[in-house]
C-alpha positions in Angstrom: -3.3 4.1 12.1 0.0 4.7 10.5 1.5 1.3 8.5 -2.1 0.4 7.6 -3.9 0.5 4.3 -7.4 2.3 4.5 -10.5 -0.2 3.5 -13.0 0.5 1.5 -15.1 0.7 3.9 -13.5 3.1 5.9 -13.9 5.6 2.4 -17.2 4.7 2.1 -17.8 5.5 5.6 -15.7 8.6 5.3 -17.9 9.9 2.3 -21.1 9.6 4.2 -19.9 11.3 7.0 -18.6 14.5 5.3 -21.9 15.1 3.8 -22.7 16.5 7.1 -19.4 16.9 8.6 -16.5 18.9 8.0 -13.3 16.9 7.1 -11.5 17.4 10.0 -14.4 15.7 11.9 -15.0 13.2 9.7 -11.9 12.4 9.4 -11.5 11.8 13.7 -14.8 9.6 13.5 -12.9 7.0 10.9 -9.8 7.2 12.7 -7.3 8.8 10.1 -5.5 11.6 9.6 -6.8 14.8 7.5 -3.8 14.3 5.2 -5.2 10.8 4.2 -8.9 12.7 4.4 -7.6 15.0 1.5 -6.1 12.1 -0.3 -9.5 10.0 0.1 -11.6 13.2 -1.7 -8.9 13.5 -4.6 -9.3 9.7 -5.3 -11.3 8.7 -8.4 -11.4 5.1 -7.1 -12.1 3.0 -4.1 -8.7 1.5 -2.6 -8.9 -2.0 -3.9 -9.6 -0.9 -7.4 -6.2 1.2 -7.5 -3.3 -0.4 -9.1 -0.3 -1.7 -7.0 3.3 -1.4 -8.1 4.9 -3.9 -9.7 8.4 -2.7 -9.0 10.8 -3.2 -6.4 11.2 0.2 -4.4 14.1 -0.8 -2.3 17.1 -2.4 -3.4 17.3 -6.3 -2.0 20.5 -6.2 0.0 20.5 -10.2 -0.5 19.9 -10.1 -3.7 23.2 -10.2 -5.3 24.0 -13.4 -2.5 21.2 -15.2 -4.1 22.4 -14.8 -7.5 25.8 -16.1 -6.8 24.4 -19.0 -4.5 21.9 -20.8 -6.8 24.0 -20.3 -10.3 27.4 -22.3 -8.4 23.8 -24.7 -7.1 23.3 -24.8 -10.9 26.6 -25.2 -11.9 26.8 -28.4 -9.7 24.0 -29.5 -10.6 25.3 -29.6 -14.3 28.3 -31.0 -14.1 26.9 -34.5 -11.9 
């Protein structure tokens, strides 16, 4: 399901099936790709236990609108 984040579950699932199935298959009976299958067995953790980002990776195209808005909000503010 591209867009989605796998579950635990699904890699817990995942790992039981490949004991007796190749990845390929495996990877079918979950419902993801091989690619995310390979990236699944080079994992040292479970999903939820990985670390998110903390930054922005796009730029925010409002961002700099924002800004100007609330300091001349501010700016009002102080001079009442």
């Amino acid at each position: 399901m591209p867009g989605q984040r796998i579950t635990d579950q699904q890699v817990k699932r995942y790992k039981e099936l490949r004991n007796t199935l190749p990845q390929e298959a495996a990877a079918a009976k979950i419902g993801i790709s091989v690619r995310t299958a390979r990236r699944i067995e080079h994992a040292a953790v479970l999903p939820s236990q990985q670390l998110r980002r903390q930054w922005r990776t796009h730029r925010d195209p409002q961002g700099a609108c924002q800004n100007r808005t609330l300091t001349m909000a501010l700016l009002s503010l102080r001079s009442d």
